[in-house]
C-alpha positions, 0 to 999 in steps of 0.5 A: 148712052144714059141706058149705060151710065145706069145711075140706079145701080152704079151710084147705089147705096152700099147696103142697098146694093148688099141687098140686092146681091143677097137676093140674086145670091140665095137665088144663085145657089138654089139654080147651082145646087138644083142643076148642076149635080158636080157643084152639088156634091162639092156642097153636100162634102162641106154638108152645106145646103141651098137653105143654109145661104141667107146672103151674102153673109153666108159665102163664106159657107160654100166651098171653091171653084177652081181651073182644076175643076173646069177641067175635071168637068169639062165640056158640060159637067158644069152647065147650068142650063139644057144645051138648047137653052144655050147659044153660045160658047166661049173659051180660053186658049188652053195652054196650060192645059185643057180647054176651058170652055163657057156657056151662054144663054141669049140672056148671058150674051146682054148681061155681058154687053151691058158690062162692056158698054158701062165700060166704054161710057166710063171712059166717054164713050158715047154714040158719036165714037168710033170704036176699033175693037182689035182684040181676038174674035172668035173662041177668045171674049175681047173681040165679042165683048167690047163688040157688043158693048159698042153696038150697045152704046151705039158707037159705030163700031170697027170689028177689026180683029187683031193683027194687019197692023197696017190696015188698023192703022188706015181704018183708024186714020181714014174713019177717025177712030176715037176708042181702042180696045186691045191688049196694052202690048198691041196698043204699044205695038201701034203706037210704035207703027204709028210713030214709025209711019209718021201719022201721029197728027192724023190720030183721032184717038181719046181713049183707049181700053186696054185688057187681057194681060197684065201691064204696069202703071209705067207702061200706061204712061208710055202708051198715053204719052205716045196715043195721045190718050187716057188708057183705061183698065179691063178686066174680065175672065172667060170663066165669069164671061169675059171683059167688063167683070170690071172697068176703069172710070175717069178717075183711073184709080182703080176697076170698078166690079160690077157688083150687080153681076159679081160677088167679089171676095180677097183670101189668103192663097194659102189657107183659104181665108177671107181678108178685109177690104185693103188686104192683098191677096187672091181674088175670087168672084161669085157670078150672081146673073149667069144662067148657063155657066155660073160660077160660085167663089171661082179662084182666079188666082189673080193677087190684087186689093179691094178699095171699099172707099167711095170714088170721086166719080159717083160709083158706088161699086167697090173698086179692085187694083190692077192685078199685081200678079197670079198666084200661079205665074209667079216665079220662084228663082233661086228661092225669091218670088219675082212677079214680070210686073216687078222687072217691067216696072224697072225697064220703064222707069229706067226710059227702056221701051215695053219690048222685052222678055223674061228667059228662066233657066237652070243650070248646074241645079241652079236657076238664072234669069236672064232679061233680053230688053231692046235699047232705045233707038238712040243707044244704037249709036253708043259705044259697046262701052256705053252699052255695058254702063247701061247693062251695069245699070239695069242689073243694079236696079233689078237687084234693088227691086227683086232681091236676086241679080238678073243678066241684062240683054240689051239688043237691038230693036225690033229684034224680040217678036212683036204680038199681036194677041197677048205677049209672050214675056216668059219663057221658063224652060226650067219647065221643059225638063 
């Protein structure tokens, strides 16, 4: 485990850790400029050149990556090193467009487990747990990710994948699970199963990693209060490698990045420019270590804040906030940007479960959103009256948080599907015309 909680690079000094990331970045940029001709030439039209980046003063110089650019170079136009140096390849789901496809070097695949382990020994993790890793194997990085990290720490690891939600419960049981890795909509999931199962009592869980989709604070506090765990943050993109770009420690305020392996940098969305430490806005990572597949100030469209304030844990590294939403997933109805962590917040706070969805329509050229939530098991046996004064309810309360009125759906529970990877909390059919 001490091989994980890396104390020389976790716990360095500020500048001493700068310095390390000036070095590994001019190293960067001279492999990018020298091997990877589309990168080169975005740098040649911002007529910047390898020898003009002393460190990481100097980021600022060189120009953006984007998803629009993966896709233009798609499959190899952004590869870093000889296809036979490479032995592996990730990638995204492609459903909002083409897929995104990542290459790894043998050496990529340990910097990456590295990571993960970091994560789970920062949560406790040590080579007396049983990790059940429930995220996705195959193309998408969750199950690999933590997989690796967990060998890595030495736990005995439980490869189960998602889905079969009754053997995940038996195998969690039967071998005394201690750490869960998967999404928080399927940990909640479970939760639900298990309480539903009535073997709450039989849990062995102290710990759960939770990633790949965006989930509140209130939701956190739902599912720590029905595990009976801490639930800790992940965050990680196939595009820099996948989980474990970032992770939570005890102090849960917060992802520590991985500043050894990444740059990260705040802009304005808009136009493009760098904010200081505190400012909201979009998150871009530079990858430092990654051989086959580098990515250089890569846009991820993520809307967040960086925390330079030292953390109580001992870490030195800079500390990221949840994700408070996606420049490119926020909705815009009827001229008011609404993010679904926003509305999700209101459902919890308001004692309604974390079983919902967001429908986005338009009619006669103007837009509605409509919200469908499951009641609680109890409001099955209110009145249609009772039902209507919690509807009523609702709407004031998203109203107040949102600036718009939404149509409040109570229905009944189980009746909205459950997901076993990432939910599905958004339907905008305004997108189908």
């Amino acid at each position: 485990m001490e091989r994980y909680y890396q104390k020389d690079i976790e716990t360095m000094p500020r500048e001493q850790l700068k310095k390390l990331q000036s070095e590994r970045l001019v190293k960067q940029i001279r492999h990018v400029y020298d091997n990877i001709p589309y990168y080169r030439e975005k740098m040649d039209e911002k007529n910047v050149k390898p020898s003009d980046i002393h460190g990481i003063e100097d980021l600022h110089k060189l120009p953006f990556l984007s998803k629009a650019d993966l896709r233009d170079a798609y499959p190899y136009g952004l590869m870093g090193k000889p296809l036979k140096d490479c032995v592996r390849i990730q990638s995204t789901s492609g459903t909002t467009g083409r897929r995104v496809v990542a290459f790894y070097t043998q050496h990529d695949i340990d910097l990456w487990e590295d990571c993960c382990a970091r994560a789970i020994v920062a949560v406790g993790g040590t080579d007396e747990d049983v990790c059940q890793v429930c995220y996705g194997y195959g193309l998408f990085t969750g199950g690999p990710g933590l997989n690796g990290g967990s060998h890595k720490v030495g736990c005995l690891t439980l490869p189960m994948s998602s889905g079969n939600t009754e053997r995940q419960l038996q195998f969690m049981t039967d071998l005394k699970s201690t750490i869960l890795c998967c999404t928080p909509s399927y940990a909640s999931y479970l939760a639900e199963s298990a309480i539903e199962a009535g073997i709450q009592d039989q849990l062995h869980l102290k710990a759960g990693i939770f990633g790949a989709e965006a989930w509140t604070e209130e939701m956190r506090q739902d599912i720590q209060n029905k595990l009976g765990i801490k639930a800790y943050d992940i965050y990680g993109l196939t595009e820099l490698s996948g989980p474990g770009v970032s992770f939570e420690c005890s102090e849960q305020r917060g992802m520590h990045i991985n500043e050894d392996h990444f740059i990260a940098e705040i802009i304005d969305p808009v136009t493009e420019e760098v904010l200081p430490y505190g400012s909201k806005g979009e998150l871009v990572f530079t990858s430092i270590t990654k051989e086959a597949f580098p990515m250089i100030r890569y846009r991820t469209r993520d809307i967040c804040v960086l925390n330079e304030e030292p953390c109580s844990c001992g870490r030195t590294h800079i500390r990221m906030s949840k994700p408070m939403g996606r420049s490119d997933d926020m909705l815009i109805i009827r001229g008011v940007n609404v993010f679904p962590s926003q509305i999700e917040t209101v459902l919890l706070n308001q004692g309604m479960p974390a079983n919902y969805q967001i429908i986005v329509d338009r009619v006669h050229n103007s837009d509605t959103l409509d919200v469908e939530v499951e009641m609680p098991t109890e409001l099955m046996s209110d009145t249609v009256t009772d039902i209507n004064k919690k509807e009523k309810e609702l709407i004031a309360a998203l109203r107040a948080m949102l600036g718009i009125t939404a149509r409040v759906h109570l229905v009944a529970p189980k009746s909205i599907a459950r997901s076993e990877g990432k939910a599905v909390r958004v339907i905008d059919k305004r997108k189908l015309y």
